[in-house]
C-alpha positions as CSV (number, residue, x, y, z in Angstrom):
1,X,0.0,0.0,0.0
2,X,1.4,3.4,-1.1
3,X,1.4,6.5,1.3
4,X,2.5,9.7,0.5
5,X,2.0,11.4,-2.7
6,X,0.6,9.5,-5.8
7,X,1.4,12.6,-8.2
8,X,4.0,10.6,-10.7
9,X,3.3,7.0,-9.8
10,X,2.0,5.4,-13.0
11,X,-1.0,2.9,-11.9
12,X,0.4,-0.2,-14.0
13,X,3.9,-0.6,-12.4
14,X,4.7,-3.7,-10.5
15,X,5.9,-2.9,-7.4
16,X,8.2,-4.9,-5.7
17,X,7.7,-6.5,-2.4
18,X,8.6,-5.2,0.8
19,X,12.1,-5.8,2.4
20,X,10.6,-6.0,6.3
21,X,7.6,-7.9,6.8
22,X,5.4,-7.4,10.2
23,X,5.8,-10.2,13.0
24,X,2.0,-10.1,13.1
25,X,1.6,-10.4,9.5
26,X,2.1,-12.7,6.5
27,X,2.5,-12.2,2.8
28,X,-1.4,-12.3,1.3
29,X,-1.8,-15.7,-0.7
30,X,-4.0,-16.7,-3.9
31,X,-7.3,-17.3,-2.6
32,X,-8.7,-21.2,-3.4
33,X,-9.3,-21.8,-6.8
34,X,-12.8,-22.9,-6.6
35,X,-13.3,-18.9,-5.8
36,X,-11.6,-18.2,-9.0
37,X,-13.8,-20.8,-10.6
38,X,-17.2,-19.6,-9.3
39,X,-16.5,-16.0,-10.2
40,X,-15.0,-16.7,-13.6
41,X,-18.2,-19.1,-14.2
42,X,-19.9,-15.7,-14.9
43,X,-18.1,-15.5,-18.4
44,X,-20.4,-17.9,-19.3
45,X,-23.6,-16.0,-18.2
46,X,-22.0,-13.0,-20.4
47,X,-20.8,-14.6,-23.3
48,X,-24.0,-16.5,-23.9
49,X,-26.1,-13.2,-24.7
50,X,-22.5,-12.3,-26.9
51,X,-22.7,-15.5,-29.1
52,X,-26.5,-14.4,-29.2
53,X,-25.4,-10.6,-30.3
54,X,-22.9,-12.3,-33.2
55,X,-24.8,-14.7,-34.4
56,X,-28.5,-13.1,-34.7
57,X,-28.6,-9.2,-34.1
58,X,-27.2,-8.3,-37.7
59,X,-29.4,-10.4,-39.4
60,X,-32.2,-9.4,-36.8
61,X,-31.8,-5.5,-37.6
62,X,-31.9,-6.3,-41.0
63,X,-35.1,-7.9,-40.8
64,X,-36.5,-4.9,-38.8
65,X,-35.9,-2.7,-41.8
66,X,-32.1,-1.6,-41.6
67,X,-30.2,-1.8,-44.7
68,X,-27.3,-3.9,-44.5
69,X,-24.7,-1.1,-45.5
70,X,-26.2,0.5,-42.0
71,X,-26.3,-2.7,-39.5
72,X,-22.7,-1.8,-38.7
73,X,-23.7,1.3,-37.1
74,X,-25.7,-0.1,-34.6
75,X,-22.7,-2.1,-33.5
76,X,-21.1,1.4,-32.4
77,X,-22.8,1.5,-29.1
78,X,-20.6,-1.3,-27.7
79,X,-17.1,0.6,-28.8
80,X,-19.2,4.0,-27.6
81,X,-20.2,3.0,-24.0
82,X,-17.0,0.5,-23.8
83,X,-14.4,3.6,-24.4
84,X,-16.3,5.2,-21.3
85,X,-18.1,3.0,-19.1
86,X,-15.4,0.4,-18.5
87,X,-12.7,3.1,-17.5
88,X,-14.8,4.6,-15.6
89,X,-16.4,1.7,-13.8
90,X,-12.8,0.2,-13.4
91,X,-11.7,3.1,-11.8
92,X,-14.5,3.3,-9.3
93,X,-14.8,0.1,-8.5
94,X,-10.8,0.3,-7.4
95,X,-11.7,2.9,-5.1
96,X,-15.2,1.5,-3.8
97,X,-15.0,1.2,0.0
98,X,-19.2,-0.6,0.1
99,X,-19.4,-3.1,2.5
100,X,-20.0,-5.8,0.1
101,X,-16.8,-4.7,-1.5
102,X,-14.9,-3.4,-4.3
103,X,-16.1,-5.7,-7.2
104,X,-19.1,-7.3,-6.2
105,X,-21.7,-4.3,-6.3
106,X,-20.7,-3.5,-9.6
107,X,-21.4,-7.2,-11.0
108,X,-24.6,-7.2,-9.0
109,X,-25.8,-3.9,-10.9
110,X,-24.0,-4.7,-14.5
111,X,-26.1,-8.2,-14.5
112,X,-29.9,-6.2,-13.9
113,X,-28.7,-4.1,-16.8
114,X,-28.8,-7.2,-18.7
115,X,-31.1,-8.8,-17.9
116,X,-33.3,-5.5,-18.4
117,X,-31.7,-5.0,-22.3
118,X,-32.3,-8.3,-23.3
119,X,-36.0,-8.2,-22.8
120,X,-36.4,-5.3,-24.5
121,X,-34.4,-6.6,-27.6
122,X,-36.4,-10.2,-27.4
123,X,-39.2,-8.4,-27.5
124,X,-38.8,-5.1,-29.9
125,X,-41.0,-6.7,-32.4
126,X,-44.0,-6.9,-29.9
127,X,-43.6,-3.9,-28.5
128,X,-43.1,-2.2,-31.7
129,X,-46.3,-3.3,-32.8
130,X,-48.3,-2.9,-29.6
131,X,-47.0,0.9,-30.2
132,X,-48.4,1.0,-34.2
133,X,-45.6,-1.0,-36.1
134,X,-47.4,-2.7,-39.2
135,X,-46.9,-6.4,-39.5
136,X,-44.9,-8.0,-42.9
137,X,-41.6,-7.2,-44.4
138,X,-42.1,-3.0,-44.1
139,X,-39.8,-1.5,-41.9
140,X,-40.4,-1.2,-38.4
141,X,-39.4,2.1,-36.8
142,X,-40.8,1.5,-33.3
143,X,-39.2,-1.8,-32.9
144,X,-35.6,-0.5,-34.6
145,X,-35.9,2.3,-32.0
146,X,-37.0,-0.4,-28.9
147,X,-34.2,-2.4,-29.9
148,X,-31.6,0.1,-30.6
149,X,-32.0,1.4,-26.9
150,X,-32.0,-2.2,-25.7
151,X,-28.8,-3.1,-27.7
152,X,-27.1,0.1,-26.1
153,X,-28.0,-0.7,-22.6
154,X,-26.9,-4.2,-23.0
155,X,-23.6,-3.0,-24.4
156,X,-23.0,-0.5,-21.4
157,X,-24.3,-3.5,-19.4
158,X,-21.5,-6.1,-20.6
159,X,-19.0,-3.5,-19.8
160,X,-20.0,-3.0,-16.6
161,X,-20.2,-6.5,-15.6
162,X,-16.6,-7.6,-17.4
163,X,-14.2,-5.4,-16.2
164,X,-15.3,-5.8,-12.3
165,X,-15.0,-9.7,-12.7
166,X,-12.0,-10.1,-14.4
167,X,-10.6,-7.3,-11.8
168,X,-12.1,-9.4,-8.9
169,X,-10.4,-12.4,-10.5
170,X,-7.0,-10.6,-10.2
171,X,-7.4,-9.3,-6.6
172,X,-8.7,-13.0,-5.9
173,X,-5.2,-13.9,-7.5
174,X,-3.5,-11.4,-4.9
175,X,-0.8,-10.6,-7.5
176,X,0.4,-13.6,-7.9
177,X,1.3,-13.9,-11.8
178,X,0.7,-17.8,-12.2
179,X,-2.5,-17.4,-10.6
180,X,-3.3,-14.6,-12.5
181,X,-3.2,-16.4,-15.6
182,X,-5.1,-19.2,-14.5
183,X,-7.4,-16.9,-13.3
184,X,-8.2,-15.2,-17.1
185,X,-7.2,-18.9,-18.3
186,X,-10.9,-20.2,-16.7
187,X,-12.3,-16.6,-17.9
188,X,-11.5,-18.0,-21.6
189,X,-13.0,-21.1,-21.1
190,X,-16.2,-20.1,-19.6
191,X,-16.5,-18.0,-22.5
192,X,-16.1,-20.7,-24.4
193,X,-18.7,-22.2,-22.5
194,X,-21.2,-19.6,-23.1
195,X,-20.3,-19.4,-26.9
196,X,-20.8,-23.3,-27.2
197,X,-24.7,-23.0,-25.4
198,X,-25.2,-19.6,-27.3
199,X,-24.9,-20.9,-30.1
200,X,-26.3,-24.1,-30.1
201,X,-29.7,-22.5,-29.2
202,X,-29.0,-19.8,-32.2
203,X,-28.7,-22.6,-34.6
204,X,-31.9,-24.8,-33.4
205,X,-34.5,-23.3,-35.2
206,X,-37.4,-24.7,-33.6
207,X,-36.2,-23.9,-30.0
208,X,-39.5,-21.1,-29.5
209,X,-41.6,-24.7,-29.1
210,X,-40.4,-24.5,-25.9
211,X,-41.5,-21.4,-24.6
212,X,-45.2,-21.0,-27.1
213,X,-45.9,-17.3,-25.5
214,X,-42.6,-16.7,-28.0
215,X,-44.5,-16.9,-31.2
216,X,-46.4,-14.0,-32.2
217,X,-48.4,-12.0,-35.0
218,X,-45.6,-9.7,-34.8
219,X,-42.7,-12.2,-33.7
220,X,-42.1,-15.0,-36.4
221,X,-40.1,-18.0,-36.1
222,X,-37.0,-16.1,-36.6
223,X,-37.9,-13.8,-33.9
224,X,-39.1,-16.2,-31.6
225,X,-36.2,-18.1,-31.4
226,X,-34.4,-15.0,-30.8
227,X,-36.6,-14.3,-28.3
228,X,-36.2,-18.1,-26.5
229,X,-32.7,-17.6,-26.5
230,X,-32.5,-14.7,-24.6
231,X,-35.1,-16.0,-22.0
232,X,-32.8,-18.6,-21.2
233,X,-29.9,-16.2,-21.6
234,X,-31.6,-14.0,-18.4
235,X,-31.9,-17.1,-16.6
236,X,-28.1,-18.3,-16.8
237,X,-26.7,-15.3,-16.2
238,X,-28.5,-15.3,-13.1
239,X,-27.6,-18.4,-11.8
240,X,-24.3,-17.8,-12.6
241,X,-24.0,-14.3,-10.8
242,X,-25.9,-15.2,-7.9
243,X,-23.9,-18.3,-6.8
244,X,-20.7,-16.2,-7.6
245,X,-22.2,-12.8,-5.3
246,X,-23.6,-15.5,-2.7
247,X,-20.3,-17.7,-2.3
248,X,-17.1,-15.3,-3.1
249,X,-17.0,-12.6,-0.4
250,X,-14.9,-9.2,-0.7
251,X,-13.4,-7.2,2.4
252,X,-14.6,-3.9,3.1
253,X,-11.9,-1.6,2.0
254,X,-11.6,2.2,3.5
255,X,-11.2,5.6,1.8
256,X,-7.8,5.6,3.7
257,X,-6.7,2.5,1.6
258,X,-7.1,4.3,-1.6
259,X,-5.6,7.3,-0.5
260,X,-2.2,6.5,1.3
261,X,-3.3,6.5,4.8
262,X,-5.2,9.9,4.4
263,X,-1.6,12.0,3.3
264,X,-2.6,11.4,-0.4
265,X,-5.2,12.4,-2.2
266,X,-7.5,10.7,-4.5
267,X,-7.1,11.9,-8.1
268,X,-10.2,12.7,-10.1
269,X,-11.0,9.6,-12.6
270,X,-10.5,11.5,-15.8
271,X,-7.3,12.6,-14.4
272,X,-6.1,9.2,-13.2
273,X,-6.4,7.9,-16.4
274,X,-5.1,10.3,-18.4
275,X,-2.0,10.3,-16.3
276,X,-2.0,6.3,-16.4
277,X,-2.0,7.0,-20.8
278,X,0.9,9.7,-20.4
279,X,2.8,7.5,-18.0
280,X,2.6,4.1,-19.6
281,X,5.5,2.0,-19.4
282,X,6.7,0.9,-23.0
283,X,5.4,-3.3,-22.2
284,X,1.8,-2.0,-21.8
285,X,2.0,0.7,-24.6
286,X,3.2,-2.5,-27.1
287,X,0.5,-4.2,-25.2
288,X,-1.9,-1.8,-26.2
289,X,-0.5,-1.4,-29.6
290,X,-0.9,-5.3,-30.3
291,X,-4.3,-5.7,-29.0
292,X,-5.7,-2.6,-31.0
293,X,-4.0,-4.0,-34.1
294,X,-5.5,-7.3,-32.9
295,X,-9.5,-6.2,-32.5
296,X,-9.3,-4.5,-36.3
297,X,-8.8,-7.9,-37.4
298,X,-11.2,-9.5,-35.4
299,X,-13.9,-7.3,-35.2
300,X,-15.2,-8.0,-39.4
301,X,-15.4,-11.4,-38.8
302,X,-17.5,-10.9,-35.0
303,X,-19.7,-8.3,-36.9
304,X,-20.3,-10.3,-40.1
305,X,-19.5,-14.0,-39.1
306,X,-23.1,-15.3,-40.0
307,X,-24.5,-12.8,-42.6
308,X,-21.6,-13.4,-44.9
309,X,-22.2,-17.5,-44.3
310,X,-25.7,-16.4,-45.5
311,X,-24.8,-14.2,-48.5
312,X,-21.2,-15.0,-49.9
313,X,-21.6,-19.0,-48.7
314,X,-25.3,-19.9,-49.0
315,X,-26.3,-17.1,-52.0
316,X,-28.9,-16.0,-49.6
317,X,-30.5,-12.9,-49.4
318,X,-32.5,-11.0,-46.4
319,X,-35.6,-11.1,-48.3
320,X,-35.7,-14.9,-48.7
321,X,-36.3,-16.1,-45.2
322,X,-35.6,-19.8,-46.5
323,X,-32.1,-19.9,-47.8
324,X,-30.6,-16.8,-45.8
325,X,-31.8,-18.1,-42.4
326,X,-30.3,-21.6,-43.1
327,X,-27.3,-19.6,-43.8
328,X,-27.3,-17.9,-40.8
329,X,-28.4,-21.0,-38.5
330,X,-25.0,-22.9,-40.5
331,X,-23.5,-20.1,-39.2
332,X,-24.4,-20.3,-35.7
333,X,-23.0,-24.0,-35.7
334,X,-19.8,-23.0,-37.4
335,X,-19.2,-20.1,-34.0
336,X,-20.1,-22.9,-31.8
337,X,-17.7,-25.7,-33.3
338,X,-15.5,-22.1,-33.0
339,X,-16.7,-22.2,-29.5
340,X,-15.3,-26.0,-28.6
341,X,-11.6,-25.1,-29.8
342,X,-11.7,-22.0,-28.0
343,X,-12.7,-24.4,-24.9
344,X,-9.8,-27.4,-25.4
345,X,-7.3,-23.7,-26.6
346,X,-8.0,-21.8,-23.6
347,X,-6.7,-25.0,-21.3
348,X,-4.3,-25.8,-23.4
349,X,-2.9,-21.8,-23.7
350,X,-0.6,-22.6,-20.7
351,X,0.8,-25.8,-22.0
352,X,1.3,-24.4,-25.3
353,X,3.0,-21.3,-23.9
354,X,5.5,-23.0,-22.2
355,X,6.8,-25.2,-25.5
356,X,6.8,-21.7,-27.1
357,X,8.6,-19.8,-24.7
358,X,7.7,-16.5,-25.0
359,X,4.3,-14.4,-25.7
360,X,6.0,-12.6,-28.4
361,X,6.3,-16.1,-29.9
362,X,3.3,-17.5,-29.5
363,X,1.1,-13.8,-30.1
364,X,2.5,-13.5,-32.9
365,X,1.9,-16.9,-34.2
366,X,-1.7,-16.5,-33.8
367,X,-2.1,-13.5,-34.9
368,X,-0.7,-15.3,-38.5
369,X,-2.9,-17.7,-38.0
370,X,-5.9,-15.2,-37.7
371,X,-5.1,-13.4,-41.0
372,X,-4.8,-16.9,-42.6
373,X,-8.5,-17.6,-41.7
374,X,-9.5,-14.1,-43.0
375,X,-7.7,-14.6,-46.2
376,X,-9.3,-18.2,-46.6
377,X,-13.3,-16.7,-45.9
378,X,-12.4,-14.2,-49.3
379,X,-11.0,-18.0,-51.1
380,X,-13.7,-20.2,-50.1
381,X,-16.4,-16.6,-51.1
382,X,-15.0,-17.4,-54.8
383,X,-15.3,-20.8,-55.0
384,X,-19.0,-20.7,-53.5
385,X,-20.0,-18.3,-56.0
386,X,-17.9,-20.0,-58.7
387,X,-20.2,-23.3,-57.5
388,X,-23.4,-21.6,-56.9
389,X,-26.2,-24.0,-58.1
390,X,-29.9,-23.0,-59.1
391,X,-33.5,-24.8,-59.2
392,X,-35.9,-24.6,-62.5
393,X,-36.9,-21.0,-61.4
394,X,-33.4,-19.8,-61.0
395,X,-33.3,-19.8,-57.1
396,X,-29.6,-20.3,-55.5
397,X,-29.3,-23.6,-54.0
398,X,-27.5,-23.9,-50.8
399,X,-23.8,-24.8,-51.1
400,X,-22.1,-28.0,-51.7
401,X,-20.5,-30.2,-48.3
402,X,-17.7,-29.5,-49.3
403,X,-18.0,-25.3,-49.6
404,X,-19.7,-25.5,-46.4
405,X,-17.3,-27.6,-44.8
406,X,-14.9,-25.4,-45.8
407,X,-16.4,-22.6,-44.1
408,X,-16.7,-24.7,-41.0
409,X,-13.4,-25.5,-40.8
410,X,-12.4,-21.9,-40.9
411,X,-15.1,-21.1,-38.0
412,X,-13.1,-23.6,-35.9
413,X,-9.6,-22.9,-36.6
414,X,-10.0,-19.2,-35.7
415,X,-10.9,-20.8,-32.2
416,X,-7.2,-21.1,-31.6
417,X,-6.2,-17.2,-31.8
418,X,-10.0,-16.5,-30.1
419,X,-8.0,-18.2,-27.2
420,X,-4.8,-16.4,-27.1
421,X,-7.2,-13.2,-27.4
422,X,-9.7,-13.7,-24.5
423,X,-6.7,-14.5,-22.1
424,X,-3.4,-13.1,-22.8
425,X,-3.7,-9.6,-22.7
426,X,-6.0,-9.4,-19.5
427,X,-3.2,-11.3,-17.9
428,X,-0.7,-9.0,-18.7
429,X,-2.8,-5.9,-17.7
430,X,-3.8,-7.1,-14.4
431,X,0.2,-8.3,-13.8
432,X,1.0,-4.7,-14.6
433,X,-1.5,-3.2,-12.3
434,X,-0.9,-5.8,-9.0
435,X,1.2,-4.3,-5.6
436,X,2.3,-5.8,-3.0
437,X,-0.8,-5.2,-0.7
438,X,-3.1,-6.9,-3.6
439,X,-5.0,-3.7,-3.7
440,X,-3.6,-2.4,-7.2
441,X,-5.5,-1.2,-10.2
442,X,-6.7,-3.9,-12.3
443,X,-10.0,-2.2,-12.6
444,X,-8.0,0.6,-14.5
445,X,-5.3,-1.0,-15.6
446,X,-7.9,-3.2,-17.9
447,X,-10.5,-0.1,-18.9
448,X,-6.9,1.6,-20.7
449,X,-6.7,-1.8,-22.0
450,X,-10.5,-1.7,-23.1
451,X,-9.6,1.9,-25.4
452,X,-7.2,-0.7,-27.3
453,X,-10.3,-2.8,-28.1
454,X,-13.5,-0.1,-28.4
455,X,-11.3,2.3,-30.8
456,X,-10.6,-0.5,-33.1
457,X,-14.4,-1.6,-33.2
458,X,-15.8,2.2,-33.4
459,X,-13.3,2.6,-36.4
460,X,-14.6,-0.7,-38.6
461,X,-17.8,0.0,-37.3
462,X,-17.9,3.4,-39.0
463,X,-16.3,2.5,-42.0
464,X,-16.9,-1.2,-42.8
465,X,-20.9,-0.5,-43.7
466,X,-20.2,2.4,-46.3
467,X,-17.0,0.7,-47.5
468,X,-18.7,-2.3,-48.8
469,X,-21.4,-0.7,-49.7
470,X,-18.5,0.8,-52.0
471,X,-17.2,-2.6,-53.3
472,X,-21.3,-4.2,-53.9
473,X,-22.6,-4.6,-50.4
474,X,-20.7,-7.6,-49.3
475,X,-18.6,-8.5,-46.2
476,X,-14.9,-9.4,-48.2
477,X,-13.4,-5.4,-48.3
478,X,-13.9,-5.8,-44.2
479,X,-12.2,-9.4,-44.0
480,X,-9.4,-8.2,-46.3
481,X,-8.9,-5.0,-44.0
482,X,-8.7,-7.9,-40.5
483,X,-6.3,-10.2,-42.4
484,X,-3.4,-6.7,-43.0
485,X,-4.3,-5.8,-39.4
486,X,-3.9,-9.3,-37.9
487,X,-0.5,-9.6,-40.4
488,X,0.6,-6.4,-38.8
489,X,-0.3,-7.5,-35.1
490,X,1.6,-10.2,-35.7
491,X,5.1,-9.1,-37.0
492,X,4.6,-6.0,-34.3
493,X,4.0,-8.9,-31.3
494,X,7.1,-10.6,-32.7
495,X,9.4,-7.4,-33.1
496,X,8.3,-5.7,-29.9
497,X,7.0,-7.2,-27.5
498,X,10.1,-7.7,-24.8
499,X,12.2,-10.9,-24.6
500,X,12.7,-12.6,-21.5
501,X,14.7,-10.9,-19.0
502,X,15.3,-10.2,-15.4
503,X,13.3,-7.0,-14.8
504,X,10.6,-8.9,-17.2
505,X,9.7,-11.7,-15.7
506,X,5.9,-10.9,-14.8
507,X,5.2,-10.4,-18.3
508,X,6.5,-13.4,-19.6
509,X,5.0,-16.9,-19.9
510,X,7.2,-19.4,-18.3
């Protein structure tokens, strides 16, 4: 614990243990792992209603009445709310002296929020219409404005329930490294989790049999299973939140904690984290770099994964219900075989680490491997159009097994650099941000790492839409764009990152 002035002391530097330790005191220690494991369980509450947002909400808004070259826009709300709320909430949430604790009323309020959004997206249509939205294929303004809000509250909402548990994961971890990486290790692989049942139920299309009420005159079976999903979205991330809330308790931390034993005083947030961007040591400015570099690649593929199985794969169309909505539900299936390497990756990340040797290594690597993919969707695009069969009345045909397991295969692969990318870097932030007292910053320390993924997504968010719009309205200028950026990430990770070395050693996989 600092005391004294905090003017120059940047919030991401490791500080190094104490020489003298008290008689009546002993070093903190990792908390039990099945702590670590309840809390990080939560990932798979969150990711669940993600793998719902990638898989259906762009072909949703499109069936609502938004033009394809405009879906990307409504994708701006995460990047919007993530470059603000997740900061900010990081920030408080290190300095929150509640009596349930620093973390925990933040996770507790972040989960209502979704649970709240995702009603009102489930059930846009219905509302919509209950407020004068005519029923067919015309656009829908009351239910694109219903869902819009929802979308942005659910956006705020993720943000402000992620960056609390992954920084309750790190003061669970009490700044020890190994355990800090196993902590955002079981993160991973509860997202995984959540993307595997997320997108299982996106791909079953009769899944609205189970809840009937889901089915309406202005809900079809699209909508309804949309809706069904996020019903049993609500109710996992429920569960999930209130076993972790119930079983994992905090300490009560006071306002003299935060503020060197009442000498120091507590610096305004905007200031803090201006001062933690101007003070950045050069390992978490690379950091930053890589992972920006990193999210400009990935971000096409998360925002048109499934619509471009449906159009450039299947020959599908948003007006033809039929063969677009198979593409979309192949889709689905693809992110969740995507989903089960992610799982068996984000175990295996340690193991694979350590035959590497270094991050640099091993970032790089899959950042390769990530532009490979991308490269591969604009190959296997050509050969499905190049293929494309037709009925009597000149409708496409959807694809042959072999195109489509093509595109299935790329799905899954890219599960191996999802891993590296849901673990590594929130590692490396929260080893940054740790102190000796297991206080530290990891709420801040990862919202300045969120800027390095919002930034990227608010920049192909404003520019993918129009930009294939440019080049015919599909998805390939996008995926071209993510396989330079991933190529770049790469080479950077490689040429940048630091090697191994004495003053080094939290920031390197062993």
């Amino acid at each position: 614990m600092e005391t004294g002035s905090t003017t120059d002391k940047s919030p991401f530097q490791v500080e190094q243990a104490p020489t003298t330790t008290s008689p009546t005191s002993s070093p903190p220690q990792p908390s039990q792992l099945w702590k670590i494991i309840v809390v990080a369980s939560i990932a798979a509450g969150i990711q669940f209603g993600w793998a719902l947002q990638l898989s259906l909400l762009t072909p949703y808004v499109q069936l609502l009445g938004i033009p394809h070259k405009y879906s990307s826009f409504i994708w701006l709300c995460g990047p919007i709310s993530g470059l603000i709320v997740q900061p900010l909430v990081g920030y408080y949430s290190d300095n929150c002296t509640s009596r349930f604790g620093r973390r925990r009323p933040f996770i507790a309020g972040g989960a209502a929020l979704v649970i709240s959004a995702v009603i009102l997206i489930g059930f846009a249509a219905d509302i919509g219409h209950a407020a004068g939205d005519p029923l067919g294929k015309t656009s829908k303004p009351r239910a694109i404005a219903i869902f819009v809000v929802g979308f942005w509250i659910l956006d705020v909402a993720n943000n402000m329930l992620q960056g609390p548990c992954r920084a309750l994961l790190a003061d669970l971890s009490d700044g020890s490294s190994d355990r800090t990486r196993t902590a955002n290790t079981l993160f991973s692989f509860f997202m995984a989790v959540g993307n595997v049942l997320g997108y299982a139920a996106g791909s079953y299309p009769n899944l609205h049999k189970i809840f009937p009420f889901a089915l309406t005159s202005a809900c079809d079976g699209y909508c309804a299973n949309l809706k069904s999903c996020f019903i049993i979205s609500v109710v996992l991330l429920l569960v999930v939140t209130v076993v972790a809330l119930f079983s994992v308790s905090e300490s009560k931390h006071s306002k003299e904690s935060f503020q060197g034993g009442g000498e120091g005083k507590k610096i305004a947030f905007f200031g803090e984290l201006l001062g933690a961007l101007k003070s950045l040591p050069r390992p978490m400015f690379i950091l930053l770099v890589v992972t920006a570099l990193n999210w400009v690649a990935w971000f096409p593929f998360f925002l048109y994964d499934t619509d471009w199985m449906a159009r450039e794969v299947y020959g599908g169309e948003v007006d033809d219900h039929g063969l677009y909505n198979s593409g979309v539900r192949a889709g689905a299936l693809g992110l969740m075989l995507q989903s089960v390497v992610l799982g068996f990756m984000s175990i295996g990340v340690e193991i694979v680490a350590r035959h590497v040797g270094e991050v640099k290594t091993l970032w790089g690597g899959i950042n390769f491997i990530l532009a490979v993919g991308l490269g591969m969707m604009v190959l296997v695009t050509k050969l499905a159009a190049h293929n494309r069969r037709y009925d009597a009345s000149g409708n496409a045909l959807p694809p042959s097994p072999g195109i489509k397991a093509a595109a299935l295969v790329i799905f899954s692969v890219l599960g191996i650099p999802l891993a590296v990318t849901y673990s590594i870097p929130f590692a490396l932030a929260c080893i940054f941000a740790s102190d000796e007292d297991g206080s530290g910053h990891a709420g801040l320390s990862l919202g300045v790492l969120n800027l390095a993924i919002v930034v990227p997504q608010m920049f192909v968010s404003f520019l993918s839409g129009p930009w294939d719009a440019v080049f015919g309205g599909g998805n390939l200028p996008a995926f071209l764009v993510g396989a330079v950026a991933a190529t770049v990430s790469g080479v950077l990770a490689i040429t940048m990152l630091p090697s191994p070395g004495p003053d080094q050693k939290q920031i390197v996989i062993p």
